[in-house]
C-alpha positions as CSV (number, residue, x, y, z in Angstrom):
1,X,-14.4,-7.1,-1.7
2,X,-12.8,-8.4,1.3
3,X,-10.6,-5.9,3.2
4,X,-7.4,-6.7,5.4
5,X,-7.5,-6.1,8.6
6,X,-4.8,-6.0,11.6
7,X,-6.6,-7.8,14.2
8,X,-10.1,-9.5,15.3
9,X,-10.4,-10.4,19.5
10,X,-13.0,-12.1,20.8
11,X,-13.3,-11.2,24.9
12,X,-14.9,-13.3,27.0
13,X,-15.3,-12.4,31.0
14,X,-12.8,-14.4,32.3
15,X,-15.4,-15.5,34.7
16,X,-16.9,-17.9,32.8
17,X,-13.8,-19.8,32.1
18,X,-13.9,-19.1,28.3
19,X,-10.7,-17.9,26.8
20,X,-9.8,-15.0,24.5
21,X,-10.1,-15.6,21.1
22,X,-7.2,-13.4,18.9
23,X,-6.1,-13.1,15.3
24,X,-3.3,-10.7,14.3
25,X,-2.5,-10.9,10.9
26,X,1.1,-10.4,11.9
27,X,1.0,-14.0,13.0
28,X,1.6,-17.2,10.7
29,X,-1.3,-18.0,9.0
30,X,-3.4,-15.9,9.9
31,X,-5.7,-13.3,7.1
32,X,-8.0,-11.4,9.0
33,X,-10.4,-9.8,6.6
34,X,-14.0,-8.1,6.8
35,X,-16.0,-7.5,3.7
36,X,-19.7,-5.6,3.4
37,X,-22.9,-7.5,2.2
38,X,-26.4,-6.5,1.6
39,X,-29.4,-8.4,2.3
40,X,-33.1,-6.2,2.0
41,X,-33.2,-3.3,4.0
42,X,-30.2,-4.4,6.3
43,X,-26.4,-4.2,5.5
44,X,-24.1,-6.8,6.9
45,X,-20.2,-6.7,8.1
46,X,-18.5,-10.0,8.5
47,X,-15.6,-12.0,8.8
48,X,-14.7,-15.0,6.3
49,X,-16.2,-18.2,7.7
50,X,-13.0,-19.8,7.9
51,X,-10.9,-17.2,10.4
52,X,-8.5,-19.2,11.9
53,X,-7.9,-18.2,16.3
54,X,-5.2,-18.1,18.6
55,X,-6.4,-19.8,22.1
56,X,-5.5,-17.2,24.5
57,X,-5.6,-17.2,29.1
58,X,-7.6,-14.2,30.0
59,X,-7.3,-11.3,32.2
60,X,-10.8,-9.9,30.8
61,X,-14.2,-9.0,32.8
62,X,-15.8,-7.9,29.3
63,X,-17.9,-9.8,26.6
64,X,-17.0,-8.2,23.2
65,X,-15.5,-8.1,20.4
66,X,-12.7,-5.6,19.0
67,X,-11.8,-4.9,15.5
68,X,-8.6,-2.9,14.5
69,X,-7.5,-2.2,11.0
70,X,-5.4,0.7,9.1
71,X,-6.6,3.8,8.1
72,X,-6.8,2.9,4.6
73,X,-8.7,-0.7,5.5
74,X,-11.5,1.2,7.0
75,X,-11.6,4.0,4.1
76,X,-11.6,1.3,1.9
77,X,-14.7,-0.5,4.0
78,X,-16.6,2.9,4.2
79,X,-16.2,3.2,0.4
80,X,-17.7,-0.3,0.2
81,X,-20.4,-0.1,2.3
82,X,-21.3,3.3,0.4
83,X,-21.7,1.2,-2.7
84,X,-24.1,-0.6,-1.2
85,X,-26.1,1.8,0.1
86,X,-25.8,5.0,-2.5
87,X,-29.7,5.9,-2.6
88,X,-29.7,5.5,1.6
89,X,-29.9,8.7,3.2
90,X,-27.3,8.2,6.1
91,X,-28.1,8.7,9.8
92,X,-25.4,10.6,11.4
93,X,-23.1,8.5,14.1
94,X,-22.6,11.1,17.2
95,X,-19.3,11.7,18.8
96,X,-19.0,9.5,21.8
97,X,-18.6,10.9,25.6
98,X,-17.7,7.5,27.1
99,X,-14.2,7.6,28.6
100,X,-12.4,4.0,28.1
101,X,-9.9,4.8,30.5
102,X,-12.1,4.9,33.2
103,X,-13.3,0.9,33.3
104,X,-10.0,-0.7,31.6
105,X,-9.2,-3.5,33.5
106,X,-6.6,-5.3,31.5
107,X,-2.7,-5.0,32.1
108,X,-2.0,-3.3,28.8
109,X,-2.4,0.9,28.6
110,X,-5.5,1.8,26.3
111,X,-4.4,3.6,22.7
112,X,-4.8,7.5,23.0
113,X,-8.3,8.1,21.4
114,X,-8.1,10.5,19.1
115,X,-12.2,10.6,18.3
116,X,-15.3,8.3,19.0
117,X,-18.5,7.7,17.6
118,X,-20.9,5.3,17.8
119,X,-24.5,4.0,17.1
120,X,-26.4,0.9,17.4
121,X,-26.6,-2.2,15.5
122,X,-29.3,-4.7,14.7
123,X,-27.6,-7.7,15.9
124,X,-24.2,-8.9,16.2
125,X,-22.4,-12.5,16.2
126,X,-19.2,-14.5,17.4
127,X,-18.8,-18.2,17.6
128,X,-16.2,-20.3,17.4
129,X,-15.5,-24.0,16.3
130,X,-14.8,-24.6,19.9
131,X,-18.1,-24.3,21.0
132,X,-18.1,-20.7,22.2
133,X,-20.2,-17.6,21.0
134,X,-21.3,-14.4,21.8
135,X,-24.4,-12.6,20.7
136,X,-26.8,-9.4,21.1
137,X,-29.6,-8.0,19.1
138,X,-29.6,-3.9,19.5
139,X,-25.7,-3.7,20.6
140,X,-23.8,-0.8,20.6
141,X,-20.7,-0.3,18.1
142,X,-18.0,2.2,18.8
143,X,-15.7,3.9,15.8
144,X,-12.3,5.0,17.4
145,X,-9.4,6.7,15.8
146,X,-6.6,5.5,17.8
147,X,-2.6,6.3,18.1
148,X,-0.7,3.8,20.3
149,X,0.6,4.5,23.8
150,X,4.2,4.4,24.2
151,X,4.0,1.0,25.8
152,X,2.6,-0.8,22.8
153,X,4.3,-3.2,21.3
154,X,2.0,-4.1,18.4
155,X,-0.4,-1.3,17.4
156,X,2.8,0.5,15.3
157,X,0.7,4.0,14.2
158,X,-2.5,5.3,13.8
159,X,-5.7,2.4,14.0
160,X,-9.1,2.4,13.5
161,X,-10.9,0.2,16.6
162,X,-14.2,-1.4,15.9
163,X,-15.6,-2.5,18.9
164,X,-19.1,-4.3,19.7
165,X,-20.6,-5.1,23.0
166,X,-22.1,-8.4,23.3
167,X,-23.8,-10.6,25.8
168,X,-21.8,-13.2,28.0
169,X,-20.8,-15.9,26.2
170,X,-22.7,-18.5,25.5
171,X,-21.2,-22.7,25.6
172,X,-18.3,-23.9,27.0
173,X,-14.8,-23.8,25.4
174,X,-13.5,-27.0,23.9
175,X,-9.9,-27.7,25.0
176,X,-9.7,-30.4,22.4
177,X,-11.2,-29.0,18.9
178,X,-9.3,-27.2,16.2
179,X,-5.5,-28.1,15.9
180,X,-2.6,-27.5,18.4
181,X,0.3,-25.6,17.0
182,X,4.2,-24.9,17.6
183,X,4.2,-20.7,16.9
184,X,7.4,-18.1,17.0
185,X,8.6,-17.9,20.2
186,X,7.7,-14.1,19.6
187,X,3.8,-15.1,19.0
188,X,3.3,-16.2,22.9
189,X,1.4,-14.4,24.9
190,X,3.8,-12.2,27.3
191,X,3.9,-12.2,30.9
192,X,1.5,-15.7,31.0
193,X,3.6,-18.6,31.0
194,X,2.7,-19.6,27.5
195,X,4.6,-22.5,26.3
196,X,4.1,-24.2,22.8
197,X,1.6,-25.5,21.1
198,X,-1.2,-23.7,21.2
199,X,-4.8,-24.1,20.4
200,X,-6.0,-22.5,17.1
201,X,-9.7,-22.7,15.8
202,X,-12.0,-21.3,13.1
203,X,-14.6,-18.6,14.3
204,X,-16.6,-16.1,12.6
205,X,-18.6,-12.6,13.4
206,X,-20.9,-10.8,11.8
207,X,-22.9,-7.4,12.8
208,X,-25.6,-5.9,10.6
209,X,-27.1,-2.5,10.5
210,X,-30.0,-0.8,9.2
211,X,-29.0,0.6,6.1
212,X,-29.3,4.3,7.1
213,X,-27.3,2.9,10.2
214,X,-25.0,1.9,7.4
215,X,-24.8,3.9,5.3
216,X,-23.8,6.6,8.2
217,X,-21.3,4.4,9.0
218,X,-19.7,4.4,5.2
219,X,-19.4,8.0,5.3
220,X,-17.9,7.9,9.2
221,X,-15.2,5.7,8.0
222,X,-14.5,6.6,4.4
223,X,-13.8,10.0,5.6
224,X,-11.3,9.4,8.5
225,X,-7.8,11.0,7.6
């Protein structure tokens, strides 16, 4: 069962002239979803292959990508990753000591982190139509439960953030693929200049787990409150 989410970034380092990739499913046309699959020993997490992009300019020195969805989304995901792996005994995801704060480098304030975990995954996956993707086998994933700062604009209550460290992009973005398209004046990108259209393209990501991995991983998110 696919589950709603609120948003799916891809982050490229800004470096090497790749954009941002974003889909917030405020914005027209736009269903970000993630649903759970199982394949042997290995459980995967994915996109639908057809997730359609915002082209956004990029302030960003990290190569990543960043999941966000309601409480209820990831409760919902846990539940169905559980399904799929009800005779797995899980292995616990520890709290996390990292401190975000500490390396942001973008010109929004980070969410107030309410808890942290995180493990490791077998491999993870972005790419784009555009000719762009991101990849890394043995990648770290982070679970936040996140309440917005007082400057956010967006992020409206408590989130759960999904985010999975990748290696630098890979390809060079294609100005001309996928469709340019006249958004909401309130979709542009603030404080950049953006003027209509924009560039939209498909992408899709994917990160799988070792089912214990997994199954850990159910039980993290079905339980957040």
């Amino acid at each position: 069962m696919a589950v709603s989410i609120n948003k799916i970034q891809f982050l490229t380092n800004r470096n090497s002239n790749n954009p941002i990739f974003y889909c917030h499913a405020s914005d027209v046309d736009h269903h970000p979803t993630l649903s759970a699959s199982a394949s042997g020993n290995n459980i995967s997490i994915s996109t639908q292959d057809d997730l359609l992009f915002k082209v956004k300019r990029n302030p960003q020195l990290k190569d990543r990508v960043d999941v966000y969805m309601s409480v209820e989304a990831a409760n919902s995901l846990g539940r169905e990753i559980l399904a799929l792996t009800r005779t797995t005994p899980p292995r616990f995801w520890p709290a996390s000591n990292a401190n975000p704060h500490a390396a942001a480098g973008g010109r929004m304030a980070l969410p107030n982190i309410l808890s942290s975990h995180y493990s490791r995954a077998l491999s993870a996956r972005a790419v784009t139509e555009s000719g762009v993707s991101m990849s890394k086998a043995n990648c770290y994933v982070n679970i936040d439960v996140e309440m917005p700062h007082a400057t956010h604009i967006m992020m409206m209550g408590k989130e759960v953030h999904i985010g999975v460290a990748l290696d630098p992009s890979v390809g060079t973005h294609d100005a001309s693929a996928g469709v340019k398209v006249n958004v909401p004046e309130m979709e542009l990108q603030r404080g950049t200049g953006e003027t209509n259209p924009i560039q939209k393209v498909h992408g899709f990501f994917t990160v799988e787990f070792d089912k214990q991995v997994a199954a850990g991983l159910g039980n993290l998110l079905a339980g957040i409150v």
